[in-house]
PAZAPA-4460 file (N, C-alpha, C; in steps of 0.05 Angstrom, whole numbers, plus 32768, in hexadecimal, padded with zeros to 4 digits):
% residues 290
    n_x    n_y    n_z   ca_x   ca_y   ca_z    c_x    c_y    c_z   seq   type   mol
   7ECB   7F84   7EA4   7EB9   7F8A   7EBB   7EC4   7F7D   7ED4     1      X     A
   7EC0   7F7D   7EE4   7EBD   7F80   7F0B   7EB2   7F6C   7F0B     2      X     A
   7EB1   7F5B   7F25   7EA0   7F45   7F27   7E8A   7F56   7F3C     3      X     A
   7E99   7F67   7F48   7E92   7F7A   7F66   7E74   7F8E   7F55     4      X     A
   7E70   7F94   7F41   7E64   7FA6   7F2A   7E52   7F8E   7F12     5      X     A
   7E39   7F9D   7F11   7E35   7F9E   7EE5   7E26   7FB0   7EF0     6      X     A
   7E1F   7FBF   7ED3   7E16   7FCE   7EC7   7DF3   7FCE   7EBA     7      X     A
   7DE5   7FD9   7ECF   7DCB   7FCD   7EC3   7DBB   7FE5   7EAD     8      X     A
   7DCB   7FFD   7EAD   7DC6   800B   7E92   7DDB   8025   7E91     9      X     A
   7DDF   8021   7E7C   7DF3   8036   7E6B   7DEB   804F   7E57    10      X     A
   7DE9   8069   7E63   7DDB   8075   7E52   7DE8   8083   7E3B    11      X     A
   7DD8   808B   7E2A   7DEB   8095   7E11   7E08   80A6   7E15    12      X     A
   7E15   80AD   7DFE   7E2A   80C1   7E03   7E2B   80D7   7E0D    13      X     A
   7E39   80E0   7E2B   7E31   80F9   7E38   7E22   80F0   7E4B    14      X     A
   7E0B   80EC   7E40   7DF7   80E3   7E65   7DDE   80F2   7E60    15      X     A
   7DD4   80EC   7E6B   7DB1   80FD   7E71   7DB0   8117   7E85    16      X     A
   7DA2   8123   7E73   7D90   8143   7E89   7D86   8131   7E97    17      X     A
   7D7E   813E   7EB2   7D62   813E   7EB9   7D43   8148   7EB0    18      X     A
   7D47   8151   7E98   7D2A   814D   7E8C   7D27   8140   7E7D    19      X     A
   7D40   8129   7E7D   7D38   8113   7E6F   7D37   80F4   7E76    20      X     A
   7D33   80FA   7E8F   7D2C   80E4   7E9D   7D14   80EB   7EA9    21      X     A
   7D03   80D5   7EAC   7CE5   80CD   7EBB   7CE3   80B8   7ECC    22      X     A
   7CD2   80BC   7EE5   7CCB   80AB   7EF6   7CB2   809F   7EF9    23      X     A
   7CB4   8089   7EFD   7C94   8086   7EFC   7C98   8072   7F1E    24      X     A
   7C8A   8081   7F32   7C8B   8079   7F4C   7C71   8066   7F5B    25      X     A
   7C76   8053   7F5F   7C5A   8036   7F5C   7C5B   8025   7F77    26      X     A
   7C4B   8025   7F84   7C4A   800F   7FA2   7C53   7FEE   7F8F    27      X     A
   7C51   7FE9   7F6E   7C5A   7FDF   7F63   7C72   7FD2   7F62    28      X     A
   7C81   7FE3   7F67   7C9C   7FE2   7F63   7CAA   7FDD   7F75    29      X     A
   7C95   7FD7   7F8E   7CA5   7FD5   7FB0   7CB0   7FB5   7FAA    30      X     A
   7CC2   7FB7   7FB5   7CC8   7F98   7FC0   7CBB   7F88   7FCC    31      X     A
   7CBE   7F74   7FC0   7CA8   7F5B   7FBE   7CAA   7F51   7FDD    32      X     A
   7C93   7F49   7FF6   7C93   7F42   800A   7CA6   7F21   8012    33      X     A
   7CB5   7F23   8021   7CC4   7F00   8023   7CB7   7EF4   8024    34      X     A
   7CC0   7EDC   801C   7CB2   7EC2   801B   7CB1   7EBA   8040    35      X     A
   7C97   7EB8   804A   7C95   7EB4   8065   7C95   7ECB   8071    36      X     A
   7C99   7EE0   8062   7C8F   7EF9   8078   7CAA   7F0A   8075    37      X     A
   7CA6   7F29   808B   7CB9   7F2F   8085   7CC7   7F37   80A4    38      X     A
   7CBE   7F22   80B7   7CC4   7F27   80CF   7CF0   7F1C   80D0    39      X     A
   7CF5   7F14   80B8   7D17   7F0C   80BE   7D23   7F2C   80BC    40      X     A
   7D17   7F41   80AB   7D1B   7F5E   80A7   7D1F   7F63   80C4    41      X     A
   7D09   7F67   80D6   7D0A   7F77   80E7   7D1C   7F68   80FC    42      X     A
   7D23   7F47   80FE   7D32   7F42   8113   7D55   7F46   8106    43      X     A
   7D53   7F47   80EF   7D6E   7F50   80EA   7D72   7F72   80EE    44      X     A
   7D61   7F84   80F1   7D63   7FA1   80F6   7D67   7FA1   8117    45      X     A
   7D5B   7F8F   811C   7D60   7F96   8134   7D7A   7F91   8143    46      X     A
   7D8A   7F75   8134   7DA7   7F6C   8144   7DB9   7F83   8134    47      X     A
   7DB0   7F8F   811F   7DC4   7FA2   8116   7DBE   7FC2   812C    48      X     A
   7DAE   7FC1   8134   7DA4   7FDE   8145   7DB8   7FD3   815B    49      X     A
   7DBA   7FB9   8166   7DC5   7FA9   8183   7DDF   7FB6   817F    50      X     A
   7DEC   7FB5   816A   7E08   7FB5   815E   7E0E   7FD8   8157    51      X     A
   7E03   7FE6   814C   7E06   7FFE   813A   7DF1   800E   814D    52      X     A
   7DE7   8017   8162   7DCE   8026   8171   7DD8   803A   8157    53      X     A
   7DDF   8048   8152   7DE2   8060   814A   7DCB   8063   8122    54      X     A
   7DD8   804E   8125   7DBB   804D   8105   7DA4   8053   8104    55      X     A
   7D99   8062   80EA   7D7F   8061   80EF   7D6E   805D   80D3    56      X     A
   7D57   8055   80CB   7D4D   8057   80BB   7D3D   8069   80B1    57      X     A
   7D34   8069   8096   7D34   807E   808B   7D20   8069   806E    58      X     A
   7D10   807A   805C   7D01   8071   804B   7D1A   8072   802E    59      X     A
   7D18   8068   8015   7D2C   8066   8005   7D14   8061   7FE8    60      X     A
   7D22   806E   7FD7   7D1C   8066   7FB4   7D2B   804C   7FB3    61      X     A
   7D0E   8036   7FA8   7D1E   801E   7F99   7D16   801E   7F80    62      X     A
   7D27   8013   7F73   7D31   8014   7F54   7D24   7FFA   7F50    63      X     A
   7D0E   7FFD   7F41   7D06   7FDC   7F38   7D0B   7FD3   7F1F    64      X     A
   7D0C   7FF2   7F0B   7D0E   7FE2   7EED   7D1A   8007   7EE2    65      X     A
   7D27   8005   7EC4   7D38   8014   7EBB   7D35   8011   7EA1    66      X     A
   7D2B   8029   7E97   7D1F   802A   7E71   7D2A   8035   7E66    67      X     A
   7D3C   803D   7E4B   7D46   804C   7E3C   7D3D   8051   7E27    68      X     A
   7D33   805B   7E1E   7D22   805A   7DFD   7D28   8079   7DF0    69      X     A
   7D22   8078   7DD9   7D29   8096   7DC2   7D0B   8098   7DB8    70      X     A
   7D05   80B1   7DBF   7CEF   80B8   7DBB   7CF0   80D2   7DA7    71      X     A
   7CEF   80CF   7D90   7CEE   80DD   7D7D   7D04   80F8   7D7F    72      X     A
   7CF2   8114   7D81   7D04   812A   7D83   7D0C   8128   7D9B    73      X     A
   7D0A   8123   7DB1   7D0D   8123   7DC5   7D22   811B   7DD2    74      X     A
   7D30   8105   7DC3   7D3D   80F8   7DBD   7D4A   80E2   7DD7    75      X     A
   7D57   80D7   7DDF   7D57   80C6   7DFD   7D45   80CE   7E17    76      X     A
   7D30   80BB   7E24   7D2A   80BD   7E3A   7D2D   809F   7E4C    77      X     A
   7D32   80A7   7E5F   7D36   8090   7E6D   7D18   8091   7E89    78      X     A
   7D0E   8073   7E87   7CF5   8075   7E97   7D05   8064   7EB7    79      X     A
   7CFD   8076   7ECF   7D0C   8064   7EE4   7CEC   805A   7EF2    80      X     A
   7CEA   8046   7EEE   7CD6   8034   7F06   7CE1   8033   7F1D    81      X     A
   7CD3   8043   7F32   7CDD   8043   7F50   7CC2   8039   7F61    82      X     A
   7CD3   8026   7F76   7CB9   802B   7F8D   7CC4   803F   7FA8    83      X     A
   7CBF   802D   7FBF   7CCF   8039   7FD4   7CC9   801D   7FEA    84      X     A
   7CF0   802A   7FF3   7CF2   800F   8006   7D05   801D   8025    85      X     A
   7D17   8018   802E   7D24   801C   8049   7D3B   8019   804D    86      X     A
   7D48   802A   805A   7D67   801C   8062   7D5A   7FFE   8073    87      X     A
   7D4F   8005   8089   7D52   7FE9   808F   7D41   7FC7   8083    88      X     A
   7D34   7FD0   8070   7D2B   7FBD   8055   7D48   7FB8   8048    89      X     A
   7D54   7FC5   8046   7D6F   7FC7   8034   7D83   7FB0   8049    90      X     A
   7D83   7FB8   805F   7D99   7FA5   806D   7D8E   7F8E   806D    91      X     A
   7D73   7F85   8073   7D66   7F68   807A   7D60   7F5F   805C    92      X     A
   7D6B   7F67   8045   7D72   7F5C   802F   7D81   7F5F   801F    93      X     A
   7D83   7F6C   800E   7DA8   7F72   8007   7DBB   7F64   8019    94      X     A
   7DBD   7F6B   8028   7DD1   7F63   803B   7DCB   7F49   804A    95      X     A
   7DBB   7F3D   8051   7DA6   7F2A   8054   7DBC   7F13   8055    96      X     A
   7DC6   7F04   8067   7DD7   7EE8   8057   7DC2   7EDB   8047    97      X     A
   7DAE   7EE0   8045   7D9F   7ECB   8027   7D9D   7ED9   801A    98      X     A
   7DA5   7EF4   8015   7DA4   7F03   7FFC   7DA3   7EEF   7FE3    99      X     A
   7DB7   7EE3   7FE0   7DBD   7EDB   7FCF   7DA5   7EBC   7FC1   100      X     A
   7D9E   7EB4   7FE0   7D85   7E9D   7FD3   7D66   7EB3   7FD0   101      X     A
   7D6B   7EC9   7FE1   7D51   7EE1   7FCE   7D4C   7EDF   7FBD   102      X     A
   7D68   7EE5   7FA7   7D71   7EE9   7F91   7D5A   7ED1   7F81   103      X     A
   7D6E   7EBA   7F8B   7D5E   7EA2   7F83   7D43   7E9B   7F79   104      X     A
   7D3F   7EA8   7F94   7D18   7E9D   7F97   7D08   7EB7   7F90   105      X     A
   7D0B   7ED4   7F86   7D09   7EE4   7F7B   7D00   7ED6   7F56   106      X     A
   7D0D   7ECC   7F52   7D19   7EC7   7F33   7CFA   7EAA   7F2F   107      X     A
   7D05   7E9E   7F46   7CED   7E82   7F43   7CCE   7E8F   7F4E   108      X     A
   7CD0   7EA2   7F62   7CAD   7EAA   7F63   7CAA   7EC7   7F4D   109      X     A
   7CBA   7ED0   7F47   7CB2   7EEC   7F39   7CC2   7EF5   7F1E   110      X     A
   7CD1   7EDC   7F15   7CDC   7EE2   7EFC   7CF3   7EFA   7F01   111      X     A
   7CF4   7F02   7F1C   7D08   7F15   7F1D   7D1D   7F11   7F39   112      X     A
   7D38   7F18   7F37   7D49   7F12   7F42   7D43   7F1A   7F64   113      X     A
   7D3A   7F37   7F55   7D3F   7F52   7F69   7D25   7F55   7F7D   114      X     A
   7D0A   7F41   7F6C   7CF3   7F4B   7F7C   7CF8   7F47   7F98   115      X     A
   7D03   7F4A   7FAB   7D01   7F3C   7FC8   7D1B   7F4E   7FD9   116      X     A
   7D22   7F5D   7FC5   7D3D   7F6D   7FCE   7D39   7F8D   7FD7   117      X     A
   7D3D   7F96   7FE9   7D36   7FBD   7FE6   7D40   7FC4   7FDA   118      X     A
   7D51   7FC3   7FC7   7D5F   7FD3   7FB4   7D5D   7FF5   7FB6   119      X     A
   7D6B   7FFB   7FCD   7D65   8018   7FCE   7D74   8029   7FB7   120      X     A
   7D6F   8040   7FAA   7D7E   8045   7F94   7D8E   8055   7F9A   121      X     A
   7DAA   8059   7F9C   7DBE   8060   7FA6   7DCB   807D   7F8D   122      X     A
   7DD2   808C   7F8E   7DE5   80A7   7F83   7E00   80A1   7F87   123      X     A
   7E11   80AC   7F6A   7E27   80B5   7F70   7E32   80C0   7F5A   124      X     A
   7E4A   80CB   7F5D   7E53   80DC   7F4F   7E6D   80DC   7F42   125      X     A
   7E74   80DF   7F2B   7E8B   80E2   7F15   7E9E   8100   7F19   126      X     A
   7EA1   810C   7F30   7EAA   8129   7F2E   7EBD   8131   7F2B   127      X     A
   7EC5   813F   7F0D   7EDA   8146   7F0B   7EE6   8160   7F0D   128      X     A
   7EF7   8169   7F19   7F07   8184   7F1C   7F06   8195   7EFD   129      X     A
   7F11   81B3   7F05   7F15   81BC   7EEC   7F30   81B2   7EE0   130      X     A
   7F3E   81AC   7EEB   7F5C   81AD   7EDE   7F5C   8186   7EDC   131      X     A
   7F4A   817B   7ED6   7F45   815F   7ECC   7F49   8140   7EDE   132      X     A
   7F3D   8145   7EF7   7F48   812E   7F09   7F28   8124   7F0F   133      X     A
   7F25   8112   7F1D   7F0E   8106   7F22   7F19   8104   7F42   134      X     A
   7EFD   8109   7F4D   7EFE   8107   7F70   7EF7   80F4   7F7B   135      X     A
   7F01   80E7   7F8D   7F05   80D2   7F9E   7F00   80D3   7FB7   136      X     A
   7EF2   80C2   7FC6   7EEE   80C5   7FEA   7EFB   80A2   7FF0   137      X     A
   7F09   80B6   800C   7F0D   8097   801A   7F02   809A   802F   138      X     A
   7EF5   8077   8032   7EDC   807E   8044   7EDE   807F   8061   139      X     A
   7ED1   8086   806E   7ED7   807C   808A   7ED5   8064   8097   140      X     A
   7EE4   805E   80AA   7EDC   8043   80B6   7EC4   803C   80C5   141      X     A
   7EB9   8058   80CC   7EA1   8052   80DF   7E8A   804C   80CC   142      X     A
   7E88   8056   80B2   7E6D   804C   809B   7E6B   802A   809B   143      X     A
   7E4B   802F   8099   7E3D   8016   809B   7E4A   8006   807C   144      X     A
   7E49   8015   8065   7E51   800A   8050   7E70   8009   803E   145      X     A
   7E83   7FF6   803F   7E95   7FF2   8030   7EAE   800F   8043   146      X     A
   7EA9   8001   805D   7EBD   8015   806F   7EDE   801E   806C   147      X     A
   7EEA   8029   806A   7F07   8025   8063   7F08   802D   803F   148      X     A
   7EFB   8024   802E   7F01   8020   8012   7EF9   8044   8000   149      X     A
   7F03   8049   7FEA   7F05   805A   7FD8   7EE9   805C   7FCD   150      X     A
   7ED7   8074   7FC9   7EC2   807E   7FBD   7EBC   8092   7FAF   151      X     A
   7EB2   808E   7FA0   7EA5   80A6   7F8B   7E8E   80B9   7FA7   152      X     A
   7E8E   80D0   7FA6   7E77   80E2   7FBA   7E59   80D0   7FAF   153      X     A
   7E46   80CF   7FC5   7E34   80C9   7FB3   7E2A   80B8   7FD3   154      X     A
   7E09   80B7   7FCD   7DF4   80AF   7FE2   7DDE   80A8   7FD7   155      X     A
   7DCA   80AF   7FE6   7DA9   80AD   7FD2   7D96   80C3   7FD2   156      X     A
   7D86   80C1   7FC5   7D70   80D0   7FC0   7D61   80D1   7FD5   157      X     A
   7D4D   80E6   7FDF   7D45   80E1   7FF8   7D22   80E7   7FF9   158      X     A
   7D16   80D5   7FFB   7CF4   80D6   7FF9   7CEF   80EB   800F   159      X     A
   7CFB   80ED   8026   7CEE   80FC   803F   7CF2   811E   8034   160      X     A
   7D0B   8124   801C   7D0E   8143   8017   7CF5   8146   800B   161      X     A
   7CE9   813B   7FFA   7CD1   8136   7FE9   7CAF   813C   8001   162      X     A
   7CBA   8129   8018   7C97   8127   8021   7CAB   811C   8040   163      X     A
   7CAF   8130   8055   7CB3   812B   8069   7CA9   8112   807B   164      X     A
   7CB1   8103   8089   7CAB   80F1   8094   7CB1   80D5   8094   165      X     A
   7CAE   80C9   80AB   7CB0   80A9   80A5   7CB2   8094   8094   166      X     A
   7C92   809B   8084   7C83   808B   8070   7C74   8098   8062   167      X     A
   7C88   80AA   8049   7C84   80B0   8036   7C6A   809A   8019   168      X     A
   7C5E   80A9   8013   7C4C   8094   8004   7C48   80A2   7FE1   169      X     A
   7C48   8087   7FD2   7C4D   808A   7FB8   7C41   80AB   7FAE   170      X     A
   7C29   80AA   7FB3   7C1B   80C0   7FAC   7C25   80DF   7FAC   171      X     A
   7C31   80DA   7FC4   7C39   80F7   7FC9   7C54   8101   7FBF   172      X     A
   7C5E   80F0   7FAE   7C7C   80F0   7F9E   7C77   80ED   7F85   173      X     A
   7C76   810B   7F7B   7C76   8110   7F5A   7C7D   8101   7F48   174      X     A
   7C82   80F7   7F2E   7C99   80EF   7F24   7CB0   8105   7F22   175      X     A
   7CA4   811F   7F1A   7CB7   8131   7F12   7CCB   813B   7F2B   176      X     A
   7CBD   813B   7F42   7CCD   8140   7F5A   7CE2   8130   7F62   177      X     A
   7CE0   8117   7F5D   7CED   8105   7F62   7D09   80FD   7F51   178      X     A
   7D02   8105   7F32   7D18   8108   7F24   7D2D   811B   7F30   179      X     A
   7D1A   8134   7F35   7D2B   8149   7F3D   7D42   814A   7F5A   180      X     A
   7D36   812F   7F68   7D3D   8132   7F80   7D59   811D   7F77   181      X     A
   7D55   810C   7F66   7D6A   80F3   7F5C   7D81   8106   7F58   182      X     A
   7D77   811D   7F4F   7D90   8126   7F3A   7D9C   8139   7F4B   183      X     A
   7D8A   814B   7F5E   7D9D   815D   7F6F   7DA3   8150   7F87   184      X     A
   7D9B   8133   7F8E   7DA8   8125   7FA1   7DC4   8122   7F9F   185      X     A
   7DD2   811F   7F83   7DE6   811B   7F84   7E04   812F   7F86   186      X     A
   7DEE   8145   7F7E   7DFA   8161   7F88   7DFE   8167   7FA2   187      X     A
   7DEA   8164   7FB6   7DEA   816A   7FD0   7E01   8156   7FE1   188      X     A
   7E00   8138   7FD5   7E19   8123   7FDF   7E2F   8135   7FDC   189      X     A
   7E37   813F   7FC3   7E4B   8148   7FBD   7E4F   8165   7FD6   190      X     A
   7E41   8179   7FD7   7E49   818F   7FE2   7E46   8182   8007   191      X     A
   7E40   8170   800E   7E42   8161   8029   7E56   815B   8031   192      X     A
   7E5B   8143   8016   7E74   8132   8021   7E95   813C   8012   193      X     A
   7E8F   814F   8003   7EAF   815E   7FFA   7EB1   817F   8006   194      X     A
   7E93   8182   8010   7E95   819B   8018   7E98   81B9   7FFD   195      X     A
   7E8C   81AB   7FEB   7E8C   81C5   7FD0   7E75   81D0   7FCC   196      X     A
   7E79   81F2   7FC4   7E5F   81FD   7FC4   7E4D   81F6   7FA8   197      X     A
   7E3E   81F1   7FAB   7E24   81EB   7F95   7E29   81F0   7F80   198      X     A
   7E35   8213   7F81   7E38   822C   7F67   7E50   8219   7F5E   199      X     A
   7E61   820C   7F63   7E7D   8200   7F58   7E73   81E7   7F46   200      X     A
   7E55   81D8   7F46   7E4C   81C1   7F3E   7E3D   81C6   7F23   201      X     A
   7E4B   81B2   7F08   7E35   81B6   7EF2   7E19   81AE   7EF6   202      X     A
   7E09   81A6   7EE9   7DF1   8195   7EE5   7DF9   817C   7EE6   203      X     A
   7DEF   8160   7EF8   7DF5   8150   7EEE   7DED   813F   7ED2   204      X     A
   7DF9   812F   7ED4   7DF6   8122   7EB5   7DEE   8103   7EBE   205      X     A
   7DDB   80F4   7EB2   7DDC   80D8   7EBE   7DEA   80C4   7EAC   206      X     A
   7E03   80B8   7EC0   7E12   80AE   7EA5   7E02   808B   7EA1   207      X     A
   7DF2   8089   7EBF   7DE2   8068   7EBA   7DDD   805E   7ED5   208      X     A
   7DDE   804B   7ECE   7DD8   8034   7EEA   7DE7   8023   7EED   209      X     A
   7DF8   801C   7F09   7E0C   7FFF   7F0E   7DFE   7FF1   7F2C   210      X     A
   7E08   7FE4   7F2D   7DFD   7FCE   7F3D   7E11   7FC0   7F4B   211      X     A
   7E0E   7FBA   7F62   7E2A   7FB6   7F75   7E1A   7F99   7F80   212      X     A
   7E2A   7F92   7F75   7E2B   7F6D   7F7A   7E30   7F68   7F93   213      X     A
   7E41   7F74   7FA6   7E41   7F65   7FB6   7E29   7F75   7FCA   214      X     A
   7E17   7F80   7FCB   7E01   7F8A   7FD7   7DE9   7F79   7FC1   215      X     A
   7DF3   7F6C   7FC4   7DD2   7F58   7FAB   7DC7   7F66   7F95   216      X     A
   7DDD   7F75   7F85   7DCE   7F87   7F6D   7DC0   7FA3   7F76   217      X     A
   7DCD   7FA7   7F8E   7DBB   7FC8   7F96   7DC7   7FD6   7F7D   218      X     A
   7DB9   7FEA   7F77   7DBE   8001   7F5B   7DCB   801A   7F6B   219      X     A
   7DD4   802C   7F53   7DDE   803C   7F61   7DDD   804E   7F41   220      X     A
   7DCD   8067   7F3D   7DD0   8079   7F2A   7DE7   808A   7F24   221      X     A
   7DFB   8085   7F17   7E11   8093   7F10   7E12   80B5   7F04   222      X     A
   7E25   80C3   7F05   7E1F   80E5   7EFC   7E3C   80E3   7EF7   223      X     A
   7E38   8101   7EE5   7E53   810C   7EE3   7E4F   812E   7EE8   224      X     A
   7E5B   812D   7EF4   7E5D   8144   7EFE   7E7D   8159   7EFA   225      X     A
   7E74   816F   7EF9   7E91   8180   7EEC   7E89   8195   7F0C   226      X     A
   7EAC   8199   7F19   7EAA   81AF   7F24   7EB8   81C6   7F18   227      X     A
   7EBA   81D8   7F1F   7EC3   81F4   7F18   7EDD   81FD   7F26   228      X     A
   7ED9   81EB   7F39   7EF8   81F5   7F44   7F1B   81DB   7F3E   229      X     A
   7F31   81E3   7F43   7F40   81D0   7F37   7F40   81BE   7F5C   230      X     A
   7F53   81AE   7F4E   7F59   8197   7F61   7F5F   81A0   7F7F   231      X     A
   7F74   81B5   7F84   7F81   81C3   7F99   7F65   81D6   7FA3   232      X     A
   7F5F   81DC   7F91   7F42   81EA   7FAE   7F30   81DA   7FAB   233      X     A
   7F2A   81C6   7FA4   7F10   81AD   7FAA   7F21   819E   7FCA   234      X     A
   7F36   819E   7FCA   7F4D   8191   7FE3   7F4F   81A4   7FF2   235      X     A
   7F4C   81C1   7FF1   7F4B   81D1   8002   7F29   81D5   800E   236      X     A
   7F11   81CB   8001   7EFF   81C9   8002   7EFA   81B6   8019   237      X     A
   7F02   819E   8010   7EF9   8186   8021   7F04   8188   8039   238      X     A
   7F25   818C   803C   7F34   818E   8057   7F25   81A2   806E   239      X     A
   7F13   81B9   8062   7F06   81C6   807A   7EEE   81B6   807E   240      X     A
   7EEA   81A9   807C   7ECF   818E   8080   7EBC   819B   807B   241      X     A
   7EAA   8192   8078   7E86   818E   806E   7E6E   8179   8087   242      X     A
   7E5A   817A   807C   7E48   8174   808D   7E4A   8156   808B   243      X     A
   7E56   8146   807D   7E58   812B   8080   7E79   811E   807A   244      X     A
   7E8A   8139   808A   7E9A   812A   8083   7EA8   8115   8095   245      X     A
   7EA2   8110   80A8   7EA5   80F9   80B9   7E9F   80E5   80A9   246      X     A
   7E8D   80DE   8092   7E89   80CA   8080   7EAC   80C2   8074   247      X     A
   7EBB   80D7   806C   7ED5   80D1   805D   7EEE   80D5   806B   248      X     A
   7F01   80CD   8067   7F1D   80D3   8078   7F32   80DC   8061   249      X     A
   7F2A   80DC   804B   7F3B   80E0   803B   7F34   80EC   8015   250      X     A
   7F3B   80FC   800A   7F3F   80FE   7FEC   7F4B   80FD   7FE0   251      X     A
   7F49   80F2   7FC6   7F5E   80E9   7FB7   7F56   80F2   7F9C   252      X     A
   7F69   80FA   7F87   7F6A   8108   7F6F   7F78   80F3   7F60   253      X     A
   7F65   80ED   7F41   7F6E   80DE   7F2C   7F6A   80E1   7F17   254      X     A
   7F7D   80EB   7F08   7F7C   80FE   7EF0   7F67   80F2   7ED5   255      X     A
   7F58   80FE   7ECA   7F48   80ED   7EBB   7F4E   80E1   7E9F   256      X     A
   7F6A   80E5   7E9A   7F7A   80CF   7E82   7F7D   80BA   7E93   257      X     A
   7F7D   80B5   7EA3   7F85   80A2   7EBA   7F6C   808E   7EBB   258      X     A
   7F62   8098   7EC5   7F39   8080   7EC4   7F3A   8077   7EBC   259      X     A
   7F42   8074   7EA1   7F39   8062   7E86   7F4B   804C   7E90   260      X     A
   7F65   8045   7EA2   7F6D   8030   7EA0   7F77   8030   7EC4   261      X     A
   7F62   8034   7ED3   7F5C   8038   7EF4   7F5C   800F   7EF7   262      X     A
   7F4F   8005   7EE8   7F4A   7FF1   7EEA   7F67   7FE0   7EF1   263      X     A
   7F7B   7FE5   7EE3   7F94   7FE0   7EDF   7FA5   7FE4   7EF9   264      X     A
   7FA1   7FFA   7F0C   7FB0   8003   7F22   7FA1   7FF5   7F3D   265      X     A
   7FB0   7FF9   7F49   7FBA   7FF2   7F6B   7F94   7FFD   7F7B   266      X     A
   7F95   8015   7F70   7F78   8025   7F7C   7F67   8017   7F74   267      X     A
   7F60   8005   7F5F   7F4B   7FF4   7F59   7F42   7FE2   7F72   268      X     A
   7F52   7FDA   7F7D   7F50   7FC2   7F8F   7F41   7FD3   7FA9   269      X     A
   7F4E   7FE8   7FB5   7F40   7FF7   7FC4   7F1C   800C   7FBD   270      X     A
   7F19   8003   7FA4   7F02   8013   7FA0   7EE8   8006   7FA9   271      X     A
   7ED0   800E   7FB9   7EBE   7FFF   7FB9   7EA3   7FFF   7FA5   272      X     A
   7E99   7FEE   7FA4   7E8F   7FE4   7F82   7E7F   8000   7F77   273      X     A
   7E73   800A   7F8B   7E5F   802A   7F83   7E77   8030   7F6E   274      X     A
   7E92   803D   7F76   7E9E   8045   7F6F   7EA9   8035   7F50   275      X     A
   7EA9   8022   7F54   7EB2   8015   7F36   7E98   8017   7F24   276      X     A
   7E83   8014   7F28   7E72   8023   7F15   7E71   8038   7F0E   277      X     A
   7E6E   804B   7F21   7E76   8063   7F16   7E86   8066   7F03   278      X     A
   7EA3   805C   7F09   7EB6   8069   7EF3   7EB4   804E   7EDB   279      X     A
   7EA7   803A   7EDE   7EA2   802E   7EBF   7E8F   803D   7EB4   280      X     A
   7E78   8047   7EC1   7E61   8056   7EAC   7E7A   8071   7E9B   281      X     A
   7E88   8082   7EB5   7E96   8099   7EAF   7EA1   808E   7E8C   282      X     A
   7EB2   807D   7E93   7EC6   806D   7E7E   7EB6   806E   7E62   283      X     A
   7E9E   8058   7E62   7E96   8053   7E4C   7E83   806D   7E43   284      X     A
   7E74   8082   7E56   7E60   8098   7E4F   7E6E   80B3   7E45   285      X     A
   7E7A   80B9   7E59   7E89   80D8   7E63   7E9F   80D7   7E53   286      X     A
   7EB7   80CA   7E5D   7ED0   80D0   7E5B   7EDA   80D7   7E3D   287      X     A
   7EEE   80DF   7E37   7EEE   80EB   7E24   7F0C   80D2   7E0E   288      X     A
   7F06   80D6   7DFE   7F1A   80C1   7DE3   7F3E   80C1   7DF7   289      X     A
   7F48   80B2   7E08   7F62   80B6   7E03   7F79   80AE   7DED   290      X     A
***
């Protein structure tokens, strides 16, 4: 393992439908209020607005807890406990220079690491070509997150597609909608930021959950995804740009006998941690015996 990565669930061989995962969506599950308030949030949103005008916030799925159980014929379901939190909840903790004593004092008032963290729940994706390569983004310099470095496609789920507005509230977010939105979120990243049509995308598959250490354990739901087209028209795809492609400056193709020992090469060092989960869940779920 990564020190940059772990793995906070691994799902069986292959990965999960989406009708086999469940949400259960709870003002519960929100992140626990700071100790002393939560006015250090808003003065850290604001020296980042001083710095970045161009940001904006936006409402987010947080991931509080992650169930896997076998339920008879039915056979694997995974239960996701979500609340809802913020990009800018996310910067004035995760990113927080006390993230890390959060962490701390999370564990001593609430038995949990994460209570005090937004943990927004993040997407991404395993996509591989027909003719057997796995896709790669290099990122741009101007992104708020892990600028310059190598990525799997992949973003978040979005409460506002669900229930327009500001301040989306538990109620009005199905469980079932919400799965649905987890799962074709990661489809829509994909046809954004590579520029591929929908019809070229399998179903995704959920290969699990990783967790990027150096964002204080934010999660990030992993997929595998198969396109239909080979390597040379997914590259002819992306080079005419897409609606986000100012997010990337670059793609890169890596054949998938190759993954299994990515760890080993030069590109490891350039990957940012989203990305090394991804291809550990790919490795140990998806990939196939070399």
């Amino acid at each position: 393992m990564d020190p940059e990565v772990s793995l906070l669930l691994q799902c069986p061989p292959t990965g999960l439908l989406e009708s086999q995962v469940l949400v259960e969506l709870s003002p519960a599950h929100d992140r626990r209020p700071l100790p002393g308030g939560d006015e250090a949030i808003a003065a850290a949103w604001e020296s980042r607005l001083q710095a970045q005008p161009w940001l904006f916030d936006a409402p987010k799925f947080r991931l509080h807890a992650a169930t896997l159980a076998t339920t008879g014929s039915l056979g694997p379901q995974l239960l996701l406990r979500l609340g809802l939190t913020s990009y800018r909840d996310f910067l004035g903790t995760n990113w927080a220079s006390s993230a890390a004593w959060l962490r701390q004092q999370g564990v001593t008032d609430w038995g949990d690491k994460q209570a005090y963290l937004a943990d927004p729940l993040g997407v991404g994706a395993a996509l591989v070509t027909a003719d057997g390569f796995l896709v790669l983004l290099r990122r741009s310099q101007q992104v708020a997150e892990a600028p310059g470095l190598v990525d799997v496609p992949g973003g978040h789920p979005e409460p506002q597609v669900l229930c327009p507005g500001d301040s989306p509230l538990h109620k009005d977010l199905p469980g079932e909608l919400v799965v649905h939105e987890l799962f074709s979120s990661v489809l829509q990243e994909i046809c954004d930021e590579v520029n591929l049509p929908l019809l070229t995308l399998s179903q995704p598959l959920l290969l699990g959950i990783a967790c990027n250490e150096t964002s204080a354990g934010r999660a990030s739901a992993e997929f595998y995804v198969q396109c239909s087209l080979t390597s040379e028209q997914v590259r002819k795809h992306y080079m005419s740009g897409g609606p986000e492609a100012h997010e990337s400056t670059g793609i890169i193709f890596v054949e998938t006998e190759r993954v299994q020992r990515l760890q080993e090469t030069e590109l490891w060092a350039e990957l940012c941690p989203s990305a090394k989960g991804a291809i550990f869940l790919y490795n140990l779920v998806h990939a196939s015996p070399t």
